[in-house]
C-alpha positions in Angstrom: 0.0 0.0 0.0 1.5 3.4 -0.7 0.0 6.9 -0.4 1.4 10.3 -1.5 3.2 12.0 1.2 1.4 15.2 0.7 -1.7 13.1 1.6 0.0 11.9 4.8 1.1 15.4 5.4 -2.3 17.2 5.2 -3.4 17.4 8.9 -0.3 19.0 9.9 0.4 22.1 10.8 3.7 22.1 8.8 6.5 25.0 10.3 9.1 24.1 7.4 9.7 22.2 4.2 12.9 21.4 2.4 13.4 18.8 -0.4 10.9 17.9 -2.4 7.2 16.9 -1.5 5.6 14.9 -4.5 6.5 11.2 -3.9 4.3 7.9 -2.7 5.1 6.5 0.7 5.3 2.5 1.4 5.5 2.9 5.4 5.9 4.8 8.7 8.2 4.7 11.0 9.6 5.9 14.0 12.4 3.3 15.1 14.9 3.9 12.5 15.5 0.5 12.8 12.6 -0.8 11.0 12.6 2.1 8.6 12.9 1.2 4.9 13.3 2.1 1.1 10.6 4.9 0.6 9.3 4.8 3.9 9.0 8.1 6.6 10.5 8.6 9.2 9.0 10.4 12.7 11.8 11.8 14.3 9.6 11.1 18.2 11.4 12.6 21.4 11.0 9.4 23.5 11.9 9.2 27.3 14.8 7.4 26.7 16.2 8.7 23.3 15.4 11.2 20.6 14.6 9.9 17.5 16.6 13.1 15.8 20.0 11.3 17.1 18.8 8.4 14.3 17.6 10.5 11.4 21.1 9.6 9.1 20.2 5.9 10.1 16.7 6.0 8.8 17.6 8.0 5.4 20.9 5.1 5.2 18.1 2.8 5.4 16.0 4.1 2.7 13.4 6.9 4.4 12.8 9.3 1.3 11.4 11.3 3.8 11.4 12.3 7.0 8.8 14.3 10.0 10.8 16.0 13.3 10.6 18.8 15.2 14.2 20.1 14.3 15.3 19.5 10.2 19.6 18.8 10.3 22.1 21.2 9.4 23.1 18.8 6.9 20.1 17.7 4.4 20.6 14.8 2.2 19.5 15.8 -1.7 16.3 13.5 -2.9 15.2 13.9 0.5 12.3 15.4 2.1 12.5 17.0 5.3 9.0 18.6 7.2 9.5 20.5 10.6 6.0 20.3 12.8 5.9 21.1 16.3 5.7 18.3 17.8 6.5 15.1 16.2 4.8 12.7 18.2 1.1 14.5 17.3 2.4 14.3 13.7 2.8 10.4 13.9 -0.2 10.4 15.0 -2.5 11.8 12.8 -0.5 10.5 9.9 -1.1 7.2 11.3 -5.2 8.0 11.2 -4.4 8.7 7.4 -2.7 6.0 6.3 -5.4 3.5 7.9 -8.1 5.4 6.7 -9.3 7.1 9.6 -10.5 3.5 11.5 -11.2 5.7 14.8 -14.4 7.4 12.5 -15.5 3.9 11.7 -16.6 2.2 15.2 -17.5 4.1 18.4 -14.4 4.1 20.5 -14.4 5.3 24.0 -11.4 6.3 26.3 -10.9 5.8 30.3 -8.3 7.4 31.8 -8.4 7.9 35.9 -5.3 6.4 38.3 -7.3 3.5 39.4 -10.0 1.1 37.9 -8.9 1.8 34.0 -8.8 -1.8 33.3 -11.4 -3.2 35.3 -14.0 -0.7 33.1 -12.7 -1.0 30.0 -13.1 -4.8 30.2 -16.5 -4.4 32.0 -17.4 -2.2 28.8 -15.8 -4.6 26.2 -17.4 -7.9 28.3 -20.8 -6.0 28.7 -21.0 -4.8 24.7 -20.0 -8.6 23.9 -22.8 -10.0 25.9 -25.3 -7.4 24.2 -24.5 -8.9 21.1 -22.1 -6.5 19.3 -18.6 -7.4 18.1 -15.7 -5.2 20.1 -12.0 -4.2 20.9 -10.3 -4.0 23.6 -7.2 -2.1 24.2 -5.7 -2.6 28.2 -2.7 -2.9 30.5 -4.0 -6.8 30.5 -4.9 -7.7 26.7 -5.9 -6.2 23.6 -8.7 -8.1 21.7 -10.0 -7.7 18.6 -13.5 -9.7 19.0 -12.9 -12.9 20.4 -9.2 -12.9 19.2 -6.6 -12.3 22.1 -3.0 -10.5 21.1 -0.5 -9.5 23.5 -0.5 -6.4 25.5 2.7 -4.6 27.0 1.9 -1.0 27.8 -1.4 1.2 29.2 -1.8 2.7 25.9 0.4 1.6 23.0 1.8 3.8 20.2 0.2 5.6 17.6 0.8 3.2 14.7 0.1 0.6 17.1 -3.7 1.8 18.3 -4.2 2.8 14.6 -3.2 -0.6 13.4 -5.1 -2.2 16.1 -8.4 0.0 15.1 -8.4 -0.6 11.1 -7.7 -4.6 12.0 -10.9 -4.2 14.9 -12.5 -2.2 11.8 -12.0 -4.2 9.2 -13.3 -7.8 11.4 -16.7 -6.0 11.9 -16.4 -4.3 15.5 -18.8 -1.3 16.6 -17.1 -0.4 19.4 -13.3 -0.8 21.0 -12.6 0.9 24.7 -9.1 1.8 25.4 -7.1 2.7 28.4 -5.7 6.6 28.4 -3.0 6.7 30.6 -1.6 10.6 31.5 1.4 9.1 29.5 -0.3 8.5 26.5 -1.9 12.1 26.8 1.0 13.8 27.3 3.2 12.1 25.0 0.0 12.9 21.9 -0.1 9.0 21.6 -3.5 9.5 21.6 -3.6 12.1 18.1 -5.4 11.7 15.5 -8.1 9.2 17.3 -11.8 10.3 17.0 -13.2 9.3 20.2 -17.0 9.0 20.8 -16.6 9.6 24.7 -14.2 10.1 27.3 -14.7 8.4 31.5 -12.8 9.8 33.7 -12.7 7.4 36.9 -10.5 9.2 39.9 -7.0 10.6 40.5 -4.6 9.9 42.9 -0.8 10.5 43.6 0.7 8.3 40.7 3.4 9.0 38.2 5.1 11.5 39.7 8.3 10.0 38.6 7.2 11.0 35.4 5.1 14.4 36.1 7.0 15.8 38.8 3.7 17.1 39.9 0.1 16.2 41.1 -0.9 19.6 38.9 1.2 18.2 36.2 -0.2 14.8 36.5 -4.1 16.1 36.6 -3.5 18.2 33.6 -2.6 15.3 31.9 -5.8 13.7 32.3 -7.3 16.6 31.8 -6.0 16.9 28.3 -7.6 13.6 27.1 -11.2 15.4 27.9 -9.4 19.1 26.1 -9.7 17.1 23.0 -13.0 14.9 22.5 -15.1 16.3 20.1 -18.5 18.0 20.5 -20.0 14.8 19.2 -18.6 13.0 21.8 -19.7 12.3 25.8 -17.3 13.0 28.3 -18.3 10.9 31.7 -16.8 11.7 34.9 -17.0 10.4 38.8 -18.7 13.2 40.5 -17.3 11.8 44.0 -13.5 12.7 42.8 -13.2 16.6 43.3 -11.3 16.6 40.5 -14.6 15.2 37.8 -15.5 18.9 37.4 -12.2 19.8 36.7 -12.0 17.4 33.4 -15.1 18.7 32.7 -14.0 22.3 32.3 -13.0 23.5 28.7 -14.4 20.3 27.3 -16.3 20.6 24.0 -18.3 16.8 24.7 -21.4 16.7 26.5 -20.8 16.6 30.2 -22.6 13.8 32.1 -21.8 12.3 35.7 -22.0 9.6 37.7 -21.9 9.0 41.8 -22.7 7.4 44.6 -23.3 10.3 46.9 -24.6 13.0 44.7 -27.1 13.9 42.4 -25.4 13.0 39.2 -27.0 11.6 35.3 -26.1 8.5 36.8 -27.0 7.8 40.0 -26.4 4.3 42.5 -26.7 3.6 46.1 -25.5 0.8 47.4 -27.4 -1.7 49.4 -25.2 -4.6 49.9 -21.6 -5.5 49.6 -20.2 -8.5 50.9 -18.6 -11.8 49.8 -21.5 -12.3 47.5 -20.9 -9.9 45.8 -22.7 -5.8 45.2 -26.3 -5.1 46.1 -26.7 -1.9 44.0 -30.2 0.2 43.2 -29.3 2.0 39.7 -32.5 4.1 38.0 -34.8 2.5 40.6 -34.0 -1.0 39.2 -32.2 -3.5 42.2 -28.7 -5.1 40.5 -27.0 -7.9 42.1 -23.7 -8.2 41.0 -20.6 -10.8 41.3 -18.3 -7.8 41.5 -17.1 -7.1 45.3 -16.3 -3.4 46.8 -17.4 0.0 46.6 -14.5 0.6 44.2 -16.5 -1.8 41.7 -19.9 -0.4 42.4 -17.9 3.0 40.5 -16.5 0.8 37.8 -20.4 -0.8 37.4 -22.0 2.0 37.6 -19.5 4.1 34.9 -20.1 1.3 32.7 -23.7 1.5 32.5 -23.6 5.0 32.2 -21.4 4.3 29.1 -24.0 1.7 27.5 -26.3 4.7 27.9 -24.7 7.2 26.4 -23.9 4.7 23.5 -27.4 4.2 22.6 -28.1 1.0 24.7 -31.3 -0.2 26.0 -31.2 0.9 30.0 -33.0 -2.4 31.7 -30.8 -4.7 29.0 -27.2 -3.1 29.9 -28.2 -3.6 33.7 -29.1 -7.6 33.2 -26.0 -7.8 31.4 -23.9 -5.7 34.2 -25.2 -8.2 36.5 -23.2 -11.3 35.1 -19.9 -9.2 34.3 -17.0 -10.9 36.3 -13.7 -8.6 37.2 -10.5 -8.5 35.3 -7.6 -10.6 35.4 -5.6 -9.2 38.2 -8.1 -7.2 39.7 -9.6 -8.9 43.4 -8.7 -12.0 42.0 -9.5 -14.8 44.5 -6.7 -17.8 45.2 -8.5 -20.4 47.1 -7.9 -24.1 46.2 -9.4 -26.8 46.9 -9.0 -27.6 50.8 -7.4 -24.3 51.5 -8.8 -23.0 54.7 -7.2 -19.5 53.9 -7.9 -17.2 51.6 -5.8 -15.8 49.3 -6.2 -12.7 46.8 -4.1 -10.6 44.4 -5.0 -7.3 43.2 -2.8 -4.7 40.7 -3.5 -2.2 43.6 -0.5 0.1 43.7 -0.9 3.0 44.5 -1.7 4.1 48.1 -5.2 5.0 47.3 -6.0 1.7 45.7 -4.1 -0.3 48.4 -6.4 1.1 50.6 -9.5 0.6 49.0 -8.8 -3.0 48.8 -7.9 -3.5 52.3 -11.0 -1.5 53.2 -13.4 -4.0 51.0 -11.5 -6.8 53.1 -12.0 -5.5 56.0 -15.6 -5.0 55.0 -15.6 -9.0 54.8 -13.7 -10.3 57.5 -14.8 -13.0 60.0 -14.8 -12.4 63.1 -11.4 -13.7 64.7 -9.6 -13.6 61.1 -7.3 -11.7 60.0 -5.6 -9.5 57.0 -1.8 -10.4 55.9 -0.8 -8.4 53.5 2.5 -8.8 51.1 3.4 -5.4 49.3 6.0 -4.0 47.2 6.9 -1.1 45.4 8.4 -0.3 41.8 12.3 0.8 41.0 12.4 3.5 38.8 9.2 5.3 39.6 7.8 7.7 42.3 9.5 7.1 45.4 6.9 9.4 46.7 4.7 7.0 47.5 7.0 4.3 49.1 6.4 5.3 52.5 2.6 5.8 51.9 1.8 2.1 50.7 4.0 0.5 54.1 1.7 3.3 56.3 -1.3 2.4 54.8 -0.9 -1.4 54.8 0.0 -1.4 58.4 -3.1 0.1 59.4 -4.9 -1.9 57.9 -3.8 -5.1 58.4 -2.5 -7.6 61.0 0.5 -8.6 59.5 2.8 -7.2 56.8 4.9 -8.6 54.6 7.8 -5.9 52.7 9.2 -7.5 49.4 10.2 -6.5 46.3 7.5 -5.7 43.5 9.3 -5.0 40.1 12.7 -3.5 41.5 14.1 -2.4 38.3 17.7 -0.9 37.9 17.4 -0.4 41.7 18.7 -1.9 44.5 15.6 -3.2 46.3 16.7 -3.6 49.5 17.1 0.4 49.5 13.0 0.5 47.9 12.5 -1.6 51.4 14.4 1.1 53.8 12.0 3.4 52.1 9.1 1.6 52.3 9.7 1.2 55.8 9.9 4.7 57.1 6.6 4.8 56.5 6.0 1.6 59.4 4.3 3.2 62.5 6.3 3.0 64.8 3.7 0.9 67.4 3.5 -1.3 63.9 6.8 -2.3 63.3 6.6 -5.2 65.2 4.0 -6.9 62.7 6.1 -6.0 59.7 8.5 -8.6 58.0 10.9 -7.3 55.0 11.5 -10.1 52.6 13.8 -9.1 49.2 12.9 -12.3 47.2 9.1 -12.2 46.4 8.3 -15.9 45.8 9.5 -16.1 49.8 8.2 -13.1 51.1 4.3 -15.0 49.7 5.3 -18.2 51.0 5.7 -16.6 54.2 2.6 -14.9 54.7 0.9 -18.0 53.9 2.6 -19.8 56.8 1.6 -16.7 58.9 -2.0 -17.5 58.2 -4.4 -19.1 60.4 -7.6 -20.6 59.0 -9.8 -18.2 58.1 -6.8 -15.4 57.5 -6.8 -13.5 54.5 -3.6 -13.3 52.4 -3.6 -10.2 50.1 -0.6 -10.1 47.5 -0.7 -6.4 46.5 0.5 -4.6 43.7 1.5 -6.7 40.4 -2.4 -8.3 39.5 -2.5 -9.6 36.4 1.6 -9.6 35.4 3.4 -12.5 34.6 6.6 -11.3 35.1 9.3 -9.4 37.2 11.9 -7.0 36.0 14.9 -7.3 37.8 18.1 -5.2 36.4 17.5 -5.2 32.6 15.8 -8.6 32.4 12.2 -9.4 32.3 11.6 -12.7 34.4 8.9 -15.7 34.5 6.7 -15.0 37.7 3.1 -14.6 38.6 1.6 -14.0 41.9 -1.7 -16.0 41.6 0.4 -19.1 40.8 2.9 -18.9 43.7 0.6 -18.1 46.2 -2.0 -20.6 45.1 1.0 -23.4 45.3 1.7 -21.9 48.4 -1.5 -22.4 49.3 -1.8 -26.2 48.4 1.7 -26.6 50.5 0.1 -24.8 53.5 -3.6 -25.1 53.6 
């Protein structure tokens, strides 16, 4: 397939040409490596390196042309060179053109919020399914395309990725495809060029800071995700966060709400919550759900409110809500057969989502029984927050268990000493600091009594550990439910 580069070139706002223009393009590209005879090249300012540093290696390679925010002192002849402000928006919406604008073709909705991202975009893709319609799925845990599974490695993958992934959900016959919009994505313009047909915002909490720097920063990230929807689109937002108005402001979608507490468009209380599952009363109909914790009755309830705005019939997308089962990951129980403890892992962490969890726990506990919870934190991300996830697991639990989550490049015994000036100082007597994680699980297990709850916090649905530079086997539901049949 080839198009004419002025074609790819059309939504840009262009700052400078050199070379010349008229010529047919076979591909984009922004790793020079992959970059090829009459291809272009997107010069991208990544967080690790700058795509400018490679530009000779991607016209070596056979890019007749080439997108970046800076054009070289040195031009080669034949080729064409096109400054734009920022190159990232550029491969964007050159990505939208050379699919044919898939975004435009299906009803695509983005949810973006620190917590609960995945859980409601696979609610949304699971309840859509069971309505009947054929739909995509772009998370942290998969991306489908219908029933077909692919791999998924990041919150929101890169433009020619989602562009790819939208003409492919496109061209199978789907109406609708939810994605994850992490404040990366936003602020990097991974998300240019996408048409979206509505926008959820679900909360915000300290997260990212590594990146940001700021909470401001990080909220104006979100925020720019909402700055960008269209007037045709919905933009749906958790009246309970004091930041939902916020996204709401400057906004050209329709503004709609949901809550718990206040009057919203979209209004639930909640009658029951317990090991059976929510008790919820949404538009004066009673929903019974398999989905545990306040934190879900949000993710429900946004989900609805979503099927709404999409056209769906109300009392339908309800009986459908009612059978929709959590993510991978996400209060995921461990219990087998025989085990007289009970074991669950959950992607919580962040402070705020640690705490939710614990809180539904707690919320469930026999009398006599207790919480034991095993809790980590990332290298090479906000340290901010180290101190804040040992605090808030200590008060709300009996026992705590200190290990290692994905370490990194750093040392993780110093992620530990962190962690652990955040241990009251009455607490640190129930707190336990193992390095390796498979032994800091196996541990809590043989800290449990029947009828104890074992939490393993912070990795969910991820099948792996990063250690240094390498990306090893591991998943939490499987150790701890081996530990479990060792120790029941």
């Amino acid at each position: 397939m080839a198009t004419a580069l002025a074609e790819l070139l059309r939504p840009l706002n262009i700052l400078e040409a050199k070379g010349p223009q008229e010529m047919e393009i076979e591909k984009i590209e922004f790793d020079s490596r992959k970059a090829g005879p009459r291809s272009v090249f997107v010069a991208v300012r990544g967080t690790q390196t700058d795509g400018h540093r490679y530009i000779a290696q991607a016209v070596e390679a056979g890019s007749t042309a080439v997108v970046c925010e800076a054009i070289p002192e040195a031009v080669q002849p034949g080729i064409a060179y096109i400054r734009v402000a920022n190159a990232s928006e550029a491969l964007g919406l050159m990505a939208d053109v050379w699919h044919g604008h898939p975004s435009r073709q299906l009803k695509l909705v983005g949810v973006t919020g620190t917590n609960g991202k995945t859980t409601t975009v696979t609610l949304l893709y699971d309840l859509f399914s069971a309505l009947g319609y054929k739909a995509g799925l772009l998370s942290t845990v998969r991306n489908k395309i219908g029933a077909a599974e692919l791999a998924a490695t990041h919150t929101t993958p890169d433009a020619l990725s989602i562009h790819g992934l939208l003409r492919e959900m496109v061209d199978t016959g789907c109406d609708f495809a939810f994605m994850e919009v992490s404040s990366h994505a936003a602020h990097q313009r991974r998300i240019a060029g996408l048409h979206f047909a509505g926008g959820v915002f679900t909360n915000i909490t300290h997260d990212h800071l590594d990146y940001h720097k700021t909470f401001k920063a990080y909220i104006e990230a979100k925020k720019m995700f909402f700055d960008i929807l269209p007037a045709t689109a919905f933009a749906l937002v958790n009246l309970d966060d004091k930041r939902g108005g916020v996204m709401l402001q400057n906004t050209k979608a329709g503004r709609y709400t949901f809550s718990l507490r206040e009057m919203a468009d979209f209004r639930a209380r909640l009658l029951g919550n317990n090991m059976a599952g929510l008790h919820l009363m949404i538009d004066g109909q009673e929903v019974y759900s398999r989905l545990m914790g306040e934190f879900n009755a949000y993710n429900l309830l946004a989900v609805y409110g979503v099927a709404c705005l999409l056209g769906q019939d109300p009392v339908e997308a309800l009986t459908a809500a009612s059978q929709l089962k959590a993510a991978e990951g996400r209060f995921d129980y461990v219990s087998p057969p025989g085990a007289s403890k009970i074991g669950i892992v959950d992607y919580a962490h962040t402070p705020d989502a640690l705490e939710k969890v614990l809180q539904t726990i707690a919320g469930f506990l026999e009398p006599g029984s207790r919480v034991i919870t095993v809790v980590g934190c990332g290298g090479d991300r906000d340290k901010a927050k180290r101190p804040v996830m040992a605090e808030v697991a200590c008060r709300l639990s009996q026992q705590v268990v200190l290990t290692s989550d994905n370490p990194r490049t750093e040392d993780p015994e110093q992620i530990l000493k962190e962690m652990q000036a955040g241990v009251p100082g009455l607490a640190a007597h129930m707190v336990l600091s193992i390095v390796n994680r498979k032994e800091a699980i196996r541990t809590a297990v043989a800290l449990a009594q029947p009828g104890d709850v074992i939490l393993v916090a912070g990795k969910g649905h991820e099948k792996y550990q990063e250690i240094g530079q390498e990306r090893l086997p591991f998943d939490d539901k499987a150790v701890l439910a081996e530990a479990l049949e060792q120790q029941p």
